[in-house]
N, C-alpha and C positions, 0 to 999 in steps of 0.2 A: 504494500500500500504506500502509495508515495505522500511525503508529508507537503505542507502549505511555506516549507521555507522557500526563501525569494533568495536566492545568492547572484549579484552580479556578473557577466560577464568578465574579467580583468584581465584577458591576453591569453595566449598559447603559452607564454612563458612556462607557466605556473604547472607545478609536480599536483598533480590531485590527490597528496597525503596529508595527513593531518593525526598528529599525535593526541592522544589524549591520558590525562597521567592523573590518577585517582586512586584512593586505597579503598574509596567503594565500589563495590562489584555493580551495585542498580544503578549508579549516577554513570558509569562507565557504559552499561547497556543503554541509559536513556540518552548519554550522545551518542552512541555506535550508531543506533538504531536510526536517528534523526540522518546521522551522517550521510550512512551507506543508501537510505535512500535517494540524498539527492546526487549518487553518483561518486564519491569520494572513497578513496582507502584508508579506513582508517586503522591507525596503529594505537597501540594501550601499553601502560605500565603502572605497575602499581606504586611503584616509589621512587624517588630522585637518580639512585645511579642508574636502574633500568632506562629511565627517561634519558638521561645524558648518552649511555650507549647506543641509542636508537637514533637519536638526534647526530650522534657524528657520523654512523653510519650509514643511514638511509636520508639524513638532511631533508625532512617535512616543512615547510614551509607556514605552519601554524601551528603551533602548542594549544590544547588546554589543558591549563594547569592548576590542581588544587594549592591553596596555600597551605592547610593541616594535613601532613603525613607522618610518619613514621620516619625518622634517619634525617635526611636532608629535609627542612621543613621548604614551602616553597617558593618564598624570598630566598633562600640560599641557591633553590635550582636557578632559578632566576636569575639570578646573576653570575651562574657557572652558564648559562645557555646563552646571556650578553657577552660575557667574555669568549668562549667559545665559539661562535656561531651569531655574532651580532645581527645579520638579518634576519633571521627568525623571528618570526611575530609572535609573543604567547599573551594570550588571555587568562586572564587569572580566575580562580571558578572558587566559592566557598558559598556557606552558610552560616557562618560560625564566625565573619569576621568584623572590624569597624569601619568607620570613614577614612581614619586614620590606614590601616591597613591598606586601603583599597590606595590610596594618597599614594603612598608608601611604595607601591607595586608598579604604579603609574611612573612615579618621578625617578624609580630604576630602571622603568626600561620597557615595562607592558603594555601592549595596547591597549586593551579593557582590561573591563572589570566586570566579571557577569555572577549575579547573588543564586545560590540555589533558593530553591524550586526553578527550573528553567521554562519558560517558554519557549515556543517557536520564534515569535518575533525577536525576544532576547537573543536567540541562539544564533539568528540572520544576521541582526545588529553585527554582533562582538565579529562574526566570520567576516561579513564585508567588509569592517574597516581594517580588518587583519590581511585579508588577500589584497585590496589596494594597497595599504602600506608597502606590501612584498615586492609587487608587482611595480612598483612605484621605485623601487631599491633598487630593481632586478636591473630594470630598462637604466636608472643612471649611472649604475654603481654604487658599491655597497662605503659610504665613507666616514662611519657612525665608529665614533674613539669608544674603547673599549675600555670597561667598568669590572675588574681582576676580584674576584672572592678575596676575601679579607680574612684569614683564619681568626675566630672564638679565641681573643685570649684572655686565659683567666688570671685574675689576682692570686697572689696562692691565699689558700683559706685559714684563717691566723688560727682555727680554734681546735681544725680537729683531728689531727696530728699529734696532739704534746703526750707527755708522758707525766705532767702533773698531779698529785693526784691518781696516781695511774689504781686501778681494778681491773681487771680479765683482759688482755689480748684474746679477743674473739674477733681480729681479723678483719679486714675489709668485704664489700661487699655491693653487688650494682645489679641492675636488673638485665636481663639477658638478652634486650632487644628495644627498640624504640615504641613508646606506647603513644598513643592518641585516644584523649577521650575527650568529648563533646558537652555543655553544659550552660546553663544561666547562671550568671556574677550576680549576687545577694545586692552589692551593693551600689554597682555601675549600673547594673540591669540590664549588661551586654550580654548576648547570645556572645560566645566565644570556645575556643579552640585550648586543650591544655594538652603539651606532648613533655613527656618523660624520656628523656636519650641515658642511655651507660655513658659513664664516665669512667677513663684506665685509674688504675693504682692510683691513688697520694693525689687525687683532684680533690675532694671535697664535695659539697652540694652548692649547686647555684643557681640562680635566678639569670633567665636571658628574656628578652621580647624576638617576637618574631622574625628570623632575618638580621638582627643587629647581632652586631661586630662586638660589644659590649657585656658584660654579667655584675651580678651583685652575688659577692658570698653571701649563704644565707647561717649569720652568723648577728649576735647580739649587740655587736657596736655599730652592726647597720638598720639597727629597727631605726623606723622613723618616725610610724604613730601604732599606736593600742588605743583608738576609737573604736570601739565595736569589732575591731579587726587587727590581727595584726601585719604590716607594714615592714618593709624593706629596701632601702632604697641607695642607691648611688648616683652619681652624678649623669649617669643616662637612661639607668634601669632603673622601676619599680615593682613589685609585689607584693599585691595583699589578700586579706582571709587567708593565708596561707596555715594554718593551724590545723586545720584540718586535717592536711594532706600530709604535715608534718607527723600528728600524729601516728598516724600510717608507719612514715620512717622512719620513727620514733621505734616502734613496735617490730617490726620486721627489719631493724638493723642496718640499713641503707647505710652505707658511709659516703659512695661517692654519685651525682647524678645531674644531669641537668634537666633544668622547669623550664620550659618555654611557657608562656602567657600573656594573654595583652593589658597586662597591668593588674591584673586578677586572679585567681584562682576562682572556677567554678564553684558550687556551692552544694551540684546534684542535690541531694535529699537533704542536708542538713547534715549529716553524719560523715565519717570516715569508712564508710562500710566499700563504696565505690574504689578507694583508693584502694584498701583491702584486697578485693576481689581482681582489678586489675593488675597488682603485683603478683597474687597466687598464679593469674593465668599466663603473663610473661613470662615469669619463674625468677630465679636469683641466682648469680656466675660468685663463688666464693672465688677473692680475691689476691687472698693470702695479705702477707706484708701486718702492719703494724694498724691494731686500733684501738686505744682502752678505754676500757667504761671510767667515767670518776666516780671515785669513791668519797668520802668524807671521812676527815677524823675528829672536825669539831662542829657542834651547831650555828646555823646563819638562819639568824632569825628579822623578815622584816615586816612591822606592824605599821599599822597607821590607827594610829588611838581614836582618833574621830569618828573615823566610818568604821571600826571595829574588825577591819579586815586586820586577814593576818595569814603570813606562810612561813615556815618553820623547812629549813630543812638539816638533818640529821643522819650521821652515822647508820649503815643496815648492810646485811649480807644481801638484799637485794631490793630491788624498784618497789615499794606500795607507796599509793598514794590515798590519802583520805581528805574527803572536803564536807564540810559542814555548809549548808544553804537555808537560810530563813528568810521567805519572804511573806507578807498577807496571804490570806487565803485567795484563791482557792491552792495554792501551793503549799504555803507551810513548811514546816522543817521537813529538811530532808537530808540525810547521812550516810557515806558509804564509804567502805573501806575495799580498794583495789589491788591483790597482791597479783602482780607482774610475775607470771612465770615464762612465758611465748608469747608467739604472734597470735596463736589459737584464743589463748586465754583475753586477748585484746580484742579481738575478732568477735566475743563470744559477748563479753561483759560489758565493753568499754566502746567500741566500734559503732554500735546503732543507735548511739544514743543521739540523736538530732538540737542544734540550737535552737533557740525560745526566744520571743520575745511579749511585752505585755499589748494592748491595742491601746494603751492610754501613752505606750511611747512612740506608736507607730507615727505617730502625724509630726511630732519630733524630729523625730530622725531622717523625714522625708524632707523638713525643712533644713537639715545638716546634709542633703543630699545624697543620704545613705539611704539604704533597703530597698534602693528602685527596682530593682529583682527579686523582693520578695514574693510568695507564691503561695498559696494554699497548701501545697505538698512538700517543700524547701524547707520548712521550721514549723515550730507548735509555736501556735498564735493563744496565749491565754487573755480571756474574757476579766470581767471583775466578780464570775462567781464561778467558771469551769475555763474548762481548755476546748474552743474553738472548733477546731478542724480537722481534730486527728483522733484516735485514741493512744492513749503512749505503751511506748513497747516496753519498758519497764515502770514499774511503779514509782521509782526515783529516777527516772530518767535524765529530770534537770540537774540534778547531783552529776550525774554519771558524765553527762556535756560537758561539764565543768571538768572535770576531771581529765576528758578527754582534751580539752584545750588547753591544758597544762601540761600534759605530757609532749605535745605539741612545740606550745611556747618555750619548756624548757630545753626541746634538744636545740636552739640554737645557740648552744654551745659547742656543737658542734661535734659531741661526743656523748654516746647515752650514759644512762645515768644508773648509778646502784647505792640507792640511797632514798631513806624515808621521809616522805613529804609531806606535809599536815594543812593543809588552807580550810580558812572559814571568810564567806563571803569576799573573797578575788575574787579577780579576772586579768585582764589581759594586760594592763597596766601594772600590777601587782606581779605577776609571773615576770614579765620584764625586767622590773626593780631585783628582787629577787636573785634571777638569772643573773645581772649585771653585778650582784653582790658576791656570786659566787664564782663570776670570772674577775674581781677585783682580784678574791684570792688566791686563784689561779695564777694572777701574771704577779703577785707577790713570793708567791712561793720560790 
């Protein structure tokens, strides 16, 4: 069945191939499909080098290309396909990205910028202005300076490395393969894109944005805010709500990795359960070399008398953490004590527990320009006499969040932890302090 795309004439010149590079298999079928009928060959790849080998070798004359993949995200193809093969037109294809993004892809080198869900008309658009550009190259000469991939370099990671304090050499650790997963930002309210890459021996964990040249250790002298999230930043990178996700690698021992994100971490459900399950499915490359838990030999205690928070932390042969929460009804006290044995036992007790917030903050926070991605299914919304929209998967579950965004906030130290932790009414601000108290004595030692 022939589709209703209109594609211009633009010369003999022109090779009738056309690459298309996606890690989904449906958005792959729904351009092939489009393609092949109005007469084109089209070529597919599922990830960046596949794409590059195709491209020097068979030289197609129009890319589309996702920007979230797996290995090379696709501002990096991008501009291995500029330097490369500067004639080549690629359209950039997502659902998951921003203005910025799309800005971004443009002023590297791409000719469009086509959003999923595709239309026909979309789909004519992006192709015609891509084979006149070619065709336009072809007939003058191709005379466009060339834009060289920039290698990722990283800072080294101040924190998580040392031998301070040292408990167990349990060795490094990274995930087995480049992960993508898909989601809405709590706080931006962006649909966006999150890929997880391995990282070799003695990198550390870091923060990059799409495409850029740049990273942020994700390490405690780079927080930069604990408003409802916490924050990470350097002088070109940002990342927040990242606690979550930390948590994760908090639990399952990650030492070395890099975050792609556009400024956010996803927020999926509200939990850590997502980050969970996508590390189990990648799997985990034991890395050998050097990596120790801290231990304690005296208490760091830091309160704040006002608001009656407080976090203790203490000497233990291993990770429990306990947090006390009192708030008005319909919540009330709630108490739980978390002993850390595995990822399992995280997974199990600690992982599903979802953020909260109350509906008398909501309007708040939207005026601080926070929670614009909030969602019915993303967090437990509490009322002023029940909870809202959900029913909760544990009975303390707001306890348990808490708990969970502490395990979170404090590995950016950079090294997990074996040691007893006690909080009554923190959060994010508080675990910070905290953290920072207990890398003071770190770099005194």
């Amino acid at each position: 069945m022939r589709t209703n795309l209109q594609v211009k004439n633009v010369g003999e010149v022109l090779d009738r191939s056309i690459l298309i590079v996606d890690d989904e298999p449906s958005i792959v079928n729904t351009l092939s499909s489009v393609l092949q009928d109005e007469g084109y060959k089209v070529l597919t790849a599922s990830n960046g080098e596949e794409a590059l080998q195709i491209i020097t070798e068979q030289k197609p004359p129009v890319v589309f290309l996702d920007m979230w993949m797996p290995g090379k995200d696709g501002i990096e193809v991008l501009r291995e396909i500029i330097s490369l093969r500067p004639e080549t037109q690629v359209v950039m294809i997502s659902g998951h990205a921003t203005i910025t993004n799309a800005l971004d892809a443009v002023r590297l080198g791409a000719v469009d910028f086509l959003e999923k869900p595709f239309t026909i008309d979309s789909i004519s658009s992006s192709l015609n202005k891509a084979l006149v550009n070619f065709d336009s190259l072809s007939r003058k000469g191709n005379n466009l300076s060339e834009e060289f991939t920039k290698a990722l370099k990283f800072d080294p990671h101040p924190g998580s490395f040392g031998k301070v304090l040292a408990g167990n050499n349990i060795g490094q650790r990274t995930i087995k393969e480049s992960i993508v997963l898909y989601g809405q930002c709590l706080h931006s309210g962006a649909k966006s894109g999150l890929v997880l890459e391995p990282l070799p021996k003695n990198s550390g964990i870091h923060f990059s944005h799409l495409g850029s040249n740049h990273s942020v250790p994700a390490y405690v002298s780079n927080v930069e805010s604990t408003t409802l999230a916490t924050t990470v930043r350097s002088q070109f990178v940002s990342a927040s709500t990242i606690e979550h996700l930390f948590a994760a690698l908090h639990a399952f021992k990650i030492s070395n990795l890099l975050i792609k994100c556009n400024g956010e971490v996803p927020i999926f459900d509200g939990s850590a359960s997502v980050f969970c399950q996508a590390i189990k499915d990648i799997g985990i490359v034991e890395q050998g070399g050097d990596w120790h838990e801290i231990t304690l030999d005296e208490k760091i205690v830091f309160s704040n008398p006002k608001s009656g928070e407080e976090l203790t932390l203490e000497p233990s042969d291993r990770l429990q953490v306990s947090y006390e929460l009192i708030y008005p009804e319909p919540v009330g006290r709630q108490f739980f004590v978390y002993d850390h044995t595995d990822a399992q036992s995280f997974e199990k007790e600690i992982a599903p527990a979802r953020t909260f917030g109350f509906l008398r903050d909501i309007e708040k926070m939207q005026r601080m320009g926070l929670a614009a991605g909030g969602r019915l299914d993303n967090f437990i919304l509490i009322g002023e006499d029940k909870i809202i929209n959900t029913e909760l998967r544990f009975e303390d579950e707001l306890c348990r969040h808490k708990i969970l965004d502490a395990i979170g906030d404090l590995f950016l130290i950079g090294r997990p932890l074996r040691m007893k932790i006690s909080a009554k009414m923190t959060g994010h601000a508080d675990n910070i302090s905290a953290l920072r108290m207990l890398n003071d004595r770190l770099l005194r030692q």
